[in-house]
N, CA and C atoms as a LAMMPS dump frame, in Angstrom:
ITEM: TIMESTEP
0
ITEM: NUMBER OF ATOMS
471
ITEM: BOX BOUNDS ff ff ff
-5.0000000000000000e+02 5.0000000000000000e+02
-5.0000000000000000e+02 5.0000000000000000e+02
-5.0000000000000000e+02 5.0000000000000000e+02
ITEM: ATOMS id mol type element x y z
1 1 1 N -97.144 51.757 210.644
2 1 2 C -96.218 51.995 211.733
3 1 3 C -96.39 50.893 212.765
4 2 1 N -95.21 50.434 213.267
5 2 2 C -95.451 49.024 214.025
6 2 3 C -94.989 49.426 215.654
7 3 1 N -95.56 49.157 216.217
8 3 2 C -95.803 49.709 217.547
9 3 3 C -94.425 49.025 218.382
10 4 1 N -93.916 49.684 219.552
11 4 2 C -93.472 49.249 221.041
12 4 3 C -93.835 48.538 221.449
13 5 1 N -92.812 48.503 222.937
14 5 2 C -92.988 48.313 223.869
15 5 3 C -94.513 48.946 224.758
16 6 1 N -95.099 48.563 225.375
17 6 2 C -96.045 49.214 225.881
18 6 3 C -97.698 48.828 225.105
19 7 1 N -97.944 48.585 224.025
20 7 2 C -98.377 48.456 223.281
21 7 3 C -99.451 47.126 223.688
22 8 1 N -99.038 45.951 224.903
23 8 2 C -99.479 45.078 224.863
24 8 3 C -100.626 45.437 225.383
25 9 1 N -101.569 43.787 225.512
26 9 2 C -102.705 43.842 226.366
27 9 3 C -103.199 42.627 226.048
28 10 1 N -103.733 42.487 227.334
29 10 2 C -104.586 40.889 227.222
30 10 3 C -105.589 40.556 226.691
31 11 1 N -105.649 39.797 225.403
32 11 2 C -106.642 39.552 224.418
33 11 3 C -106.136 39.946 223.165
34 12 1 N -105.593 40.519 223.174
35 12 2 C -104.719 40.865 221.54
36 12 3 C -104.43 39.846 220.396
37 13 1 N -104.902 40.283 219.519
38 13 2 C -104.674 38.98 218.447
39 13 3 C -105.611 37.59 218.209
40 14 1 N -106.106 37.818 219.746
41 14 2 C -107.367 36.712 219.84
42 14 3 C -108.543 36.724 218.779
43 15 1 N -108.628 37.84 218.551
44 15 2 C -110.164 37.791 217.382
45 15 3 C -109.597 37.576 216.06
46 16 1 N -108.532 37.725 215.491
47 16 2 C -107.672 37.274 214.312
48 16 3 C -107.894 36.27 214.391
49 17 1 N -106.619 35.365 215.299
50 17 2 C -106.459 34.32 215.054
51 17 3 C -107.947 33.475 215.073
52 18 1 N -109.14 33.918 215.701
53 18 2 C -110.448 33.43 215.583
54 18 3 C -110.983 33.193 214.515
55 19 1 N -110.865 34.778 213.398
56 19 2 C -111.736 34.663 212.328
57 19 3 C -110.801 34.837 211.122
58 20 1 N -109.308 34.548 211.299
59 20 2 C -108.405 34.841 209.784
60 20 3 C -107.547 33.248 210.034
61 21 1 N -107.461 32.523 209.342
62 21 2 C -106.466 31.517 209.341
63 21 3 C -105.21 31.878 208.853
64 22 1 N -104.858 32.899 208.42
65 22 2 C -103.358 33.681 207.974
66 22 3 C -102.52 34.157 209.26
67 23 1 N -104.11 34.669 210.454
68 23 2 C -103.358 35.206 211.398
69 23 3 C -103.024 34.294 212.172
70 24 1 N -103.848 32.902 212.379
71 24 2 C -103.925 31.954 213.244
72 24 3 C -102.55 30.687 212.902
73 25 1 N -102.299 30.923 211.763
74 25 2 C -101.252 30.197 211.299
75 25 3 C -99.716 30.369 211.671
76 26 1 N -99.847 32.375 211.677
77 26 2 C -98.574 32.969 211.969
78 26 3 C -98.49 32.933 213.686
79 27 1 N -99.395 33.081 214.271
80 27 2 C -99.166 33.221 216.097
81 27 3 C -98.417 31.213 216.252
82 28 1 N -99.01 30.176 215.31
83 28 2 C -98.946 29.224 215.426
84 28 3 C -97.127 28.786 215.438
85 29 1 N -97.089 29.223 214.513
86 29 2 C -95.595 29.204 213.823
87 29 3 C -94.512 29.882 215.118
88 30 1 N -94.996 30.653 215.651
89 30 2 C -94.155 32.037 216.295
90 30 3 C -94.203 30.765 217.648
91 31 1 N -95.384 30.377 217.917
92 31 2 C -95.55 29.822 219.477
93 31 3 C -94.349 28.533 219.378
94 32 1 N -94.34 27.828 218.177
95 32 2 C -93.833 26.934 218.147
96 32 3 C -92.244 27.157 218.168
97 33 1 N -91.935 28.157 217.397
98 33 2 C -90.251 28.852 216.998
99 33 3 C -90.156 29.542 218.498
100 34 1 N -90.516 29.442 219.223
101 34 2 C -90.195 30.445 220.605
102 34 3 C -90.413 29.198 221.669
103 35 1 N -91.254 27.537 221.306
104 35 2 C -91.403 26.742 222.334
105 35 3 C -91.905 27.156 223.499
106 36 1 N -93.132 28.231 223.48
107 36 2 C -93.636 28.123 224.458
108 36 3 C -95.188 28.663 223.89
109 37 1 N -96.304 28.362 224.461
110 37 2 C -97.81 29.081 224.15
111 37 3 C -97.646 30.541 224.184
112 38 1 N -97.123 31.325 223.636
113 38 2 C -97.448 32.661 223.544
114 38 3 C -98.213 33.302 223.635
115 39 1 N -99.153 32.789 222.18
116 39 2 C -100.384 33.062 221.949
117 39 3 C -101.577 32.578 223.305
118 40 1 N -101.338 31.837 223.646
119 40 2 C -102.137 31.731 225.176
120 40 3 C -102.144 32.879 226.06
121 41 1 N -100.658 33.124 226.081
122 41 2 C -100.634 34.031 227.329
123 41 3 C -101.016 35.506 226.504
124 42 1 N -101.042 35.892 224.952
125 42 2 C -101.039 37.074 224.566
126 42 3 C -103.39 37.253 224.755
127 43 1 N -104.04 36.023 224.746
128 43 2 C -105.058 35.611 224.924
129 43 3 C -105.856 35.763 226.123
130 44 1 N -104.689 34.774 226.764
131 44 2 C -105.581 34.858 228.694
132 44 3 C -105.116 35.602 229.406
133 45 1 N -103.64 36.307 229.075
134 45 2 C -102.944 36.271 230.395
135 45 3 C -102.348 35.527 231.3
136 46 1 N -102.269 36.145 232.345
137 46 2 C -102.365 37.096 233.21
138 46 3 C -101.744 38.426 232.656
139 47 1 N -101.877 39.607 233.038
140 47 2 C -101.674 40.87 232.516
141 47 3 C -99.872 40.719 233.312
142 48 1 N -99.716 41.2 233.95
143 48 2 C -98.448 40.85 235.186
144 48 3 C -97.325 40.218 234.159
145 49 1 N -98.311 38.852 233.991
146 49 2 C -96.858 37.98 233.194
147 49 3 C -96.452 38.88 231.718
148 50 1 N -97.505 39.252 230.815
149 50 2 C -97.878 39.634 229.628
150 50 3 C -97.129 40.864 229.534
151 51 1 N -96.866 41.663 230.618
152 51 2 C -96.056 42.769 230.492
153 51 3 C -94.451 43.242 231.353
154 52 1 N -94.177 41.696 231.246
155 52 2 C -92.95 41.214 231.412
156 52 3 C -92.171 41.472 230.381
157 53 1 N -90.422 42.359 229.649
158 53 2 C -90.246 42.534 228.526
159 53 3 C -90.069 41.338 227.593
160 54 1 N -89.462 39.981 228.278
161 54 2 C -89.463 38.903 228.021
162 54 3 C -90.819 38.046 227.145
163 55 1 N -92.046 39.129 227.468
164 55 2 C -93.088 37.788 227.206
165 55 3 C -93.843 39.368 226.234
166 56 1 N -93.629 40.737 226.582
167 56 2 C -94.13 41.668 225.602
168 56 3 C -93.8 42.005 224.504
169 57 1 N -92.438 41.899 224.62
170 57 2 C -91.899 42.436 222.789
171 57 3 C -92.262 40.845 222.238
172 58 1 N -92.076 40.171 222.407
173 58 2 C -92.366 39.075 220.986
174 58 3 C -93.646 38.74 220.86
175 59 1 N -94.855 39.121 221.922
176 59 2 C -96.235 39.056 221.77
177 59 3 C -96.824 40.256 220.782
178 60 1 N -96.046 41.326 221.121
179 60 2 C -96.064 42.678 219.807
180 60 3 C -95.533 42.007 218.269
181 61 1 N -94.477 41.511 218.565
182 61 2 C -94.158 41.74 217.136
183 61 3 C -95.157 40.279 216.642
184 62 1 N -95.299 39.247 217.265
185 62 2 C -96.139 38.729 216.721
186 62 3 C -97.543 39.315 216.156
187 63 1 N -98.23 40.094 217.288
188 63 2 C -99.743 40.465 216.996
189 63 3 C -99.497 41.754 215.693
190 64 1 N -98.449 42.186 215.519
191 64 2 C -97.66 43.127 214.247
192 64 3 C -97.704 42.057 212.633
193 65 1 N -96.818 41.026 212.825
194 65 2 C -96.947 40.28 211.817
195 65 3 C -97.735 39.231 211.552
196 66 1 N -98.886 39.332 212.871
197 66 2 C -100.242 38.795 212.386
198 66 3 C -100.852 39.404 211.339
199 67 1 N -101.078 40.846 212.148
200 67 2 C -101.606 41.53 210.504
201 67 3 C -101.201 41.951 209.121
202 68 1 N -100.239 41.914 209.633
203 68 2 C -99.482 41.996 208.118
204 68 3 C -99.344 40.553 207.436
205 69 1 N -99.901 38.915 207.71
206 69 2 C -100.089 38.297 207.448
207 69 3 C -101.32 38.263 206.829
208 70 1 N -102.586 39.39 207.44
209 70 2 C -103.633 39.289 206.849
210 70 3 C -103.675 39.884 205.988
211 71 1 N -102.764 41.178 205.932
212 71 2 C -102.821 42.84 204.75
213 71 3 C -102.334 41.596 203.596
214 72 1 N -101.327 41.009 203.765
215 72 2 C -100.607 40.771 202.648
216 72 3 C -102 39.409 201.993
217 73 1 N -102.416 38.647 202.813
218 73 2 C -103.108 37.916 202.157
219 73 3 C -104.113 38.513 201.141
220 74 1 N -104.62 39.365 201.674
221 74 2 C -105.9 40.719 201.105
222 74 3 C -105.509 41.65 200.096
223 75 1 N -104.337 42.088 200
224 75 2 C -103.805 43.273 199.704
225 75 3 C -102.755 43.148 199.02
226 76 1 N -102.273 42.207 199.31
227 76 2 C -100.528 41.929 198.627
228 76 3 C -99.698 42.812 199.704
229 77 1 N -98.361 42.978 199.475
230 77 2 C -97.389 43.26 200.375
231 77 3 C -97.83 44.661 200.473
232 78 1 N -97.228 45.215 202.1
233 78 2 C -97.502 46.59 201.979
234 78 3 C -96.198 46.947 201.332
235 79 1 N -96.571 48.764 200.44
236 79 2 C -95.32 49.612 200.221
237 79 3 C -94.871 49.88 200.861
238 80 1 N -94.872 49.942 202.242
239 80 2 C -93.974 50.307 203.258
240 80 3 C -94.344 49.85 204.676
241 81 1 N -93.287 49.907 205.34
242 81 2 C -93.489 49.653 206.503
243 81 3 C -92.597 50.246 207.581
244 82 1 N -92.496 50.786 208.808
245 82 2 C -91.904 51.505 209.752
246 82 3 C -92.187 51.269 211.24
247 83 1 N -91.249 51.306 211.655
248 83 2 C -91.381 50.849 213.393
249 83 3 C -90.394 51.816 213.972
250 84 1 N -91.383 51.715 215.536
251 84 2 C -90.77 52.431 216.401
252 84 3 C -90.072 51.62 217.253
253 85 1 N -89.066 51.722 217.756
254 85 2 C -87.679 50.413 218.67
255 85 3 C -88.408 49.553 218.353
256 86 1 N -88.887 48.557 219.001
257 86 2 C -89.337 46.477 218.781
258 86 3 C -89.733 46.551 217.693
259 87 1 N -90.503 47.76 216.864
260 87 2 C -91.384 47.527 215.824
261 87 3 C -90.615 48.026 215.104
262 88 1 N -89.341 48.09 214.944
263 88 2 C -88.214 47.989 213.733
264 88 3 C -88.373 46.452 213.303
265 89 1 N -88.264 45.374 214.099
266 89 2 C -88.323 43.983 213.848
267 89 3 C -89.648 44.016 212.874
268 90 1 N -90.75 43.964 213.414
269 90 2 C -92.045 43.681 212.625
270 90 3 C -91.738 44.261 211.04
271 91 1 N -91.443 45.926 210.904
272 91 2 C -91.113 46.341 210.103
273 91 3 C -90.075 45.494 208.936
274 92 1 N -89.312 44.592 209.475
275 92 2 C -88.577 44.066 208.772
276 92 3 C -88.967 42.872 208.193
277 93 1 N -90.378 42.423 208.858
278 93 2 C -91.173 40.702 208.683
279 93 3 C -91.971 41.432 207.506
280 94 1 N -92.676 42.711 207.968
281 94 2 C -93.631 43.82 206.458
282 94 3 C -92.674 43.453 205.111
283 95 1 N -91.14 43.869 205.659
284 95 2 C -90.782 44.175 204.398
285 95 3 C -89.879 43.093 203.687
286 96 1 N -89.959 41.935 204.586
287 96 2 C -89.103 40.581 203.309
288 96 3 C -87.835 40.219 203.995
289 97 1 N -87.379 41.25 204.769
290 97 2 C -85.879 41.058 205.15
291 97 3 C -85.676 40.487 206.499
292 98 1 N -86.435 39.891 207.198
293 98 2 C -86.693 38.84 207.849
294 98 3 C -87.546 38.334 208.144
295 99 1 N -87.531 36.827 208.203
296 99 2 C -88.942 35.783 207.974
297 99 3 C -89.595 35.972 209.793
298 100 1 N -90.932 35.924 209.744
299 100 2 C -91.824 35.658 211.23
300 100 3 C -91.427 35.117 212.151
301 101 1 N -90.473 33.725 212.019
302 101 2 C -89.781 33.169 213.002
303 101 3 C -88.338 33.709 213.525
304 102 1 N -87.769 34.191 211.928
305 102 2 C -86.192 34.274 212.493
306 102 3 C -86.639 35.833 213.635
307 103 1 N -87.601 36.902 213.249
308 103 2 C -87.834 38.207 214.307
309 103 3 C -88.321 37.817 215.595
310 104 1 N -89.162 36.662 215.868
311 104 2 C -89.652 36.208 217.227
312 104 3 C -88.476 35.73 217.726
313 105 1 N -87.735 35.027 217.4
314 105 2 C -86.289 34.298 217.912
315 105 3 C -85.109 35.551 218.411
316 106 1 N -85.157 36.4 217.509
317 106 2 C -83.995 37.731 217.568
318 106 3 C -84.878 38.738 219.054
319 107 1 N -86.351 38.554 219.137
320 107 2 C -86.898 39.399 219.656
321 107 3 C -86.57 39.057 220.881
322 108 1 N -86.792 37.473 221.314
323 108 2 C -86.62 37.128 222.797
324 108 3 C -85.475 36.874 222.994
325 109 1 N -84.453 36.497 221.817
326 109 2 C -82.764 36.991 222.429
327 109 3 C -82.398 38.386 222.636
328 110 1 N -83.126 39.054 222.247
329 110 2 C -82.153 40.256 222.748
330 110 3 C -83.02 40.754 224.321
331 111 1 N -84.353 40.499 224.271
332 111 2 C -85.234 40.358 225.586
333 111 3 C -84.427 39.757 226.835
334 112 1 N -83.571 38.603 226.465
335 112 2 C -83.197 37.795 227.655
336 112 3 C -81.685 37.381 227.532
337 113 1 N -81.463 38.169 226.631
338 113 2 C -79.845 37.391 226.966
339 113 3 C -78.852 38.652 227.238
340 114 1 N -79.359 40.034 227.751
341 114 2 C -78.361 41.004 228.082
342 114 3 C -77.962 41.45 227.362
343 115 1 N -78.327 41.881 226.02
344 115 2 C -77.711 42.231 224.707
345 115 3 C -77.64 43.344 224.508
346 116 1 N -79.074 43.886 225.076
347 116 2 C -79.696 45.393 225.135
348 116 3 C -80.458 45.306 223.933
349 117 1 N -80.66 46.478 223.648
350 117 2 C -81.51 46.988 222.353
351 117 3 C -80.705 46.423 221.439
352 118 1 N -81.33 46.706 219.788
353 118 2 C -80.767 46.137 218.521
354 118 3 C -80.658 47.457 217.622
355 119 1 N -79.921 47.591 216.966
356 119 2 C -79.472 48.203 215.571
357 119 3 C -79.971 47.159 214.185
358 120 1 N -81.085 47.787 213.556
359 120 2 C -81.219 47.182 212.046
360 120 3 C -80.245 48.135 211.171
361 121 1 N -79.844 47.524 210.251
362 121 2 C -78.822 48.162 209.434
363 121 3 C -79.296 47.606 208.116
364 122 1 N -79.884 48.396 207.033
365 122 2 C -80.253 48.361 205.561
366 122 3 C -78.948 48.645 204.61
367 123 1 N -79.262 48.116 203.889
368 123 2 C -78.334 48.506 203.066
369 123 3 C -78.984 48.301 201.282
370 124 1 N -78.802 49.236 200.915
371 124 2 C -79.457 50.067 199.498
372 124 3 C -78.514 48.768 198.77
373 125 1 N -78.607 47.168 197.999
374 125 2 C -77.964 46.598 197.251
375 125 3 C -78.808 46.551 195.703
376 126 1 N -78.089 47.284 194.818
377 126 2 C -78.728 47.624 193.236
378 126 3 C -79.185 46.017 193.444
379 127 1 N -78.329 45.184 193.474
380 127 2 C -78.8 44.07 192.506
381 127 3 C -80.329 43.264 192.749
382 128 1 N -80.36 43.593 193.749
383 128 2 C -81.956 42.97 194.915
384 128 3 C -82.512 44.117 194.866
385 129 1 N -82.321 45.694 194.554
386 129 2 C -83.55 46.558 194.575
387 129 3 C -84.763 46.523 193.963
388 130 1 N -85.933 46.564 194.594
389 130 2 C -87.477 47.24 193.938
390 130 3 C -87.324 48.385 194.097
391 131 1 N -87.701 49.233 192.653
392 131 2 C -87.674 50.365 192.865
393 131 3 C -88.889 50.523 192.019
394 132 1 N -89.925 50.92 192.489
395 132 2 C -91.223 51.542 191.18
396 132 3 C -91.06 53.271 191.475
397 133 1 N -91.079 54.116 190.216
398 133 2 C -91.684 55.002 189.839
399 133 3 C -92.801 55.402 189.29
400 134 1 N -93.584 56.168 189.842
401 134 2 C -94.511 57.01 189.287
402 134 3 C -94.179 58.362 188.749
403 135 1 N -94.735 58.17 187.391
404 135 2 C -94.426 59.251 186.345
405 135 3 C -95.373 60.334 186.996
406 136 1 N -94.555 61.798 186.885
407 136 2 C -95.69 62.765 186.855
408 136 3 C -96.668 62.855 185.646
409 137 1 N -97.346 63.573 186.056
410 137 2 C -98.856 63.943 184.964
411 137 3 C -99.531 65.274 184.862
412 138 1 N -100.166 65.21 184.155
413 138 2 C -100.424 67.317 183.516
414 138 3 C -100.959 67.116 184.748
415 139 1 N -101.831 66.368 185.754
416 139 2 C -102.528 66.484 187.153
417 139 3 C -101.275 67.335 188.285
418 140 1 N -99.991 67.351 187.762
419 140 2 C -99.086 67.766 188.529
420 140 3 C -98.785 66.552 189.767
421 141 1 N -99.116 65.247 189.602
422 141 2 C -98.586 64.565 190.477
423 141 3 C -97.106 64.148 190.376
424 142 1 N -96.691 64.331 191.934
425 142 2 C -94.492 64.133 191.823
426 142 3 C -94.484 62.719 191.714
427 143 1 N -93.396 62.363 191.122
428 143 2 C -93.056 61.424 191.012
429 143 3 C -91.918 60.681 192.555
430 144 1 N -92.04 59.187 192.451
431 144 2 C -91.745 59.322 193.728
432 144 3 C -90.837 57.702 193.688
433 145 1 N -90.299 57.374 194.495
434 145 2 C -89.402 56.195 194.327
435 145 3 C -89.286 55.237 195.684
436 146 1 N -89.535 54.135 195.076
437 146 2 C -89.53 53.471 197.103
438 146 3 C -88.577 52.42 196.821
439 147 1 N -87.823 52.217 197.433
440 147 2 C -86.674 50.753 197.325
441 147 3 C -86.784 50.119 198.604
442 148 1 N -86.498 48.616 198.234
443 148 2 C -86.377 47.834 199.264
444 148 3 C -85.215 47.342 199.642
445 149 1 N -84.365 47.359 200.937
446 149 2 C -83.487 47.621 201.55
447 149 3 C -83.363 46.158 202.073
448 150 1 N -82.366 45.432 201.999
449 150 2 C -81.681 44.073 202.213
450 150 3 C -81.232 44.505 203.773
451 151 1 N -81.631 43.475 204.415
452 151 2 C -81.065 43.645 205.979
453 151 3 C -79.452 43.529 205.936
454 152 1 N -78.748 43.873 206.274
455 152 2 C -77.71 43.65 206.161
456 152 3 C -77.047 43.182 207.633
457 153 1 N -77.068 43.662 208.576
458 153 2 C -76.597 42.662 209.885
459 153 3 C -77.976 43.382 210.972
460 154 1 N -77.462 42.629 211.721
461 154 2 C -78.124 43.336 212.748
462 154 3 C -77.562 42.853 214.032
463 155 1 N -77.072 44.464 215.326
464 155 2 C -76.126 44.077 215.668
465 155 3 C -76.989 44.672 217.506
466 156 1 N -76.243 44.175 218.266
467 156 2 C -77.059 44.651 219.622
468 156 3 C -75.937 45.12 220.491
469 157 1 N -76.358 46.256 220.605
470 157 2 C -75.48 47.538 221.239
471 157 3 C -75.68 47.77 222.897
């Protein structure tokens, strides 16, 4: 589950990007696609600036698809992923249907350009679906189905 608004704090992401080069690579990428030190300010601060909406939602969804930069290095992709409002974006970097930069870029346009909030809109397309099943078993385990959902627009209301 990928967190809000509210969520920030000064020092976040700092011990990643310290001891994972997956995480240190992705804050890198994000600072650069946004043209400004992010990762500094998600680091030093000041708290004040840091919880500005302008400088908090894309420091979230970054310190979000930091780790999921590390799960996936470790782990391979997660089966799922879910967010609450901002952390619909991250949710969408988890799941393939938008890359780390294009969600930091969408995050601080809709932050600063009057757009308001965003609508993600999935859309179930057979031809791009993953779908794995698990068979039941005399253990009585259900069988169960997960698909992956193609972004289809995304629109700000």
């Amino acid at each position: 589950m990928c967190p809000g608004q509210g969520a920030q704090k000064v020092g976040m992401g700092k011990d990643l990007a310290e001891r994972f080069p997956a995480a240190r690579d992705t804050f890198a990428a994000i600072d650069e696609a946004l043209g400004t030190a992010l990762s500094r300010l998600m680091w030093e601060g000041p708290d004040d600036e840091l919880t500005l909406t302008h400088n908090a939602q894309p420091a979230i969804l970054a310190h979000s698809v930091a780790v999921f930069a590390l799960v996936r290095d470790r782990l391979g992709s997660p089966g799922a992923a879910a967010g609450h409002s901002l952390g619909e974006y991250s949710a969408h970097v988890a799941a393939g249907t938008l890359s780390d930069v294009d969600a930091a870029r969408l995050v601080r346009r809709r932050c600063t350009d009057g757009s308001g909030p965003a609508l993600a809109v999935g859309i179930d397309d057979r031809s791009t679906q993953d779908r794995h099943d698990l068979e039941g078993n005399s253990a009585g385990k259900m069988t169960r189905s997960i698909r992956r959902f193609r972004l289809h627009a995304l629109y700000c209301v």
